[in-house]
N, C-alpha and C positions, 0 to 999 in steps of 0.2 A: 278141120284145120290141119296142114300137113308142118309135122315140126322138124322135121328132118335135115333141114337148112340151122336151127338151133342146137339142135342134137351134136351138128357140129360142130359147130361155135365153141360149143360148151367144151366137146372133147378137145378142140385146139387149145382153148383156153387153160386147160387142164394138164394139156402139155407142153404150153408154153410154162408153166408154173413150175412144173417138175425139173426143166432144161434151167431155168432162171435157179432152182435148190438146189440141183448138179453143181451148178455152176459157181455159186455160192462155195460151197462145199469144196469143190476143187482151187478156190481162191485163199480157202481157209489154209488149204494143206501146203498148197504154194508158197505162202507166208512163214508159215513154221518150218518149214525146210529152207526158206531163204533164211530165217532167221537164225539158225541152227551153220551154215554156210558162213554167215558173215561175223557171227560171235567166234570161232575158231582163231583165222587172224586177227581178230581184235582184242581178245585176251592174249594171244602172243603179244602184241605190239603195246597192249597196258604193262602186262607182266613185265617185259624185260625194262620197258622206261622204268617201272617204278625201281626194280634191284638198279638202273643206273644213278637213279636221282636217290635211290638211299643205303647204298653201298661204298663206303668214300675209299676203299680196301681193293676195289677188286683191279685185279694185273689188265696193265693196256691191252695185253691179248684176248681176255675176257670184254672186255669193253669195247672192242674193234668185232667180235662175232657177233655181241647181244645187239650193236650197233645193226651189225650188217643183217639181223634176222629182224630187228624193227624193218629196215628198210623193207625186203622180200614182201614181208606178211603185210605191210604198206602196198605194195605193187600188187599183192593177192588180192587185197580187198579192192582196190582200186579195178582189179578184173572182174572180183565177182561183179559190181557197179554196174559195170561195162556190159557184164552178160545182161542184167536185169535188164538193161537197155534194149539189148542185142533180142530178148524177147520179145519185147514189143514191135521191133522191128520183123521179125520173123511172123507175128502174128498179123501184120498188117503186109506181109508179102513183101516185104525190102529186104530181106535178109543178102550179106553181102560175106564173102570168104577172103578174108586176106592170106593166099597161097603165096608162100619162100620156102626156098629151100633150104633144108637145118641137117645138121650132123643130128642121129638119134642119140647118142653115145651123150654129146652136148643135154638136151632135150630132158633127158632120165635123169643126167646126173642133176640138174639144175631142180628138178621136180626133188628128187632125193634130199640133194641138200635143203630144200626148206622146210620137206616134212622131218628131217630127222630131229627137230628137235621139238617136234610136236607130237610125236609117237609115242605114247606112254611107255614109260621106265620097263615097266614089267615086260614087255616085249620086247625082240630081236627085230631090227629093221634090217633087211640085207637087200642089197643092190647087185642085178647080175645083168653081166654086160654082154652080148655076146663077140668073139674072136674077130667078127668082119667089121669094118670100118666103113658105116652104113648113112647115107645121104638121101634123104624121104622129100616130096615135095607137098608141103600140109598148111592149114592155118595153125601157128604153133599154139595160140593162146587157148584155142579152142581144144588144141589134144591136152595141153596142158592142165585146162580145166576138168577134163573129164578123168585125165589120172588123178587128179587132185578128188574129187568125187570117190573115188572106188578108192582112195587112201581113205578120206575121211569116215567111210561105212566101214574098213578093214579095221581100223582102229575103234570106231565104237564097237563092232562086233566082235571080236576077238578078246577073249580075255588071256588067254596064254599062249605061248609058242612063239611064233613069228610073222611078221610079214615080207613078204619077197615084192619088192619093184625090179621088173626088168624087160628086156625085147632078147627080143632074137629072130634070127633070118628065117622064112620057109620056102626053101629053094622049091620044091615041088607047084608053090603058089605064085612064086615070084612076089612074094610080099614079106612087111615087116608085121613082127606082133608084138605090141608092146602089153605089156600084164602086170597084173596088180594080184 
C-alpha cells in the first residue's frame, strides 16, 4: 500500500492547523491593541464630561477647552472606527487614499493640541516647528493616525523627560519628516 498521498494530507492538514493558531493568535493581539487605541479617547471624552457635569465652578474658558477636547477625542475615536474599517477593506484589496493638500505646520499642530492634554503630567510635551512654511500632498487622516500611534507608545513608554512632536524639511531628499 503506498501512503504517500496520506502522508500528505496529514502534513497539509497539520499546517493548515498551525496557519488557523497563527491566525488566531494574531487576532488575539489585534484586539488588545485596538482596544488599548480606543480606550485612550474614550477616557478623555468620559473624564472631561463627567468634571463638566459635576463641576458647577469651573470659568467658561475651562469649559469651552474641556468642551473642545471632548469634541477632538470624539472625532479620534470616530477615526480609529474608520481605520478598523479601513482594515478590512485593505485586507480584501479596496484599500483607497484620500490625497489633499495640507499645511504641515497645520497637521502637527492640530495632532499636538489634542495629545497635550493626554500626555501624562510628569512629562514635557514640546512641539517643534520647522522655519519653512511647508505644503505636503498626503491622506491626512492616515499620517494623523500614525502620529497619533507613536504619541500613544511615547507616552506609555516614557516615564520621564520629554516628548518632542515635530517635522522639518530635508532639502538633500527633497522631503518632509515628521517625528515623534
Amino acid at each position: 500500500i503506498v501512503i504517500t498521498e496520506r502522508k500528505r494530507m496529514e502534513q497539509n492538514l497539520l499546517l493548515a492547523k498551525e496557519q488557523a493558531e497563527e491566525s488566531n493568535r494574531l487576532k488575539s493581539a489585534f484586539l488588545a491593541n485596538m482596544s488599548h487605541e480606543i480606550r485612550t479617547p474614550l477616557n478623555a471624552i468620559v473624564g472631561f464630561a463627567n468634571i463638566l457635569a459635576m463641576d458647577d465652578e469651573l470659568e467658561e474658558s475651562d469649559k469651552m477647552e474641556y468642551i473642545d477636547t471632548i469634541n477632538r477625542n470624539s472625532e479620534l475615536l470616530l477615526k480609529l472606527i474608520n481605520d478598523i474599517l479601513e482594515l478590512s477593506r485593505i485586507e480584501s484589496g479596496n484599500m483607497t487614499f484620500q490625497m489633499s493638500k495640507c499645511q504641515v505646520s497645520e497637521l502637527v499642530n492640530k495632532v499636538y493640541t489634542t495629545h497635550k492634554v493626554l500626555i501624562p503630567a510628569q512629562l514635557d510635551f514640546i512641539e517643534e516647528e520647522d522655519d519653512i512654511p511647508m505644503e505636503i500632498e498626503v491622506d491626512q487622516d492616515r499620517l494623523t493616525q500614525v502620529l497619533t500611534n507613536f504619541l500613544n507608545n511615547a507616552s506609555k513608554f516614557t516615564k520621564e523627560g520629554y516628548i518632542k512632536l515635530g517635522y522639518c524639511y530635508v532639502p538633500e531628499e527633497s522631503q518632509v519628516r515628521t517625528y515623534v
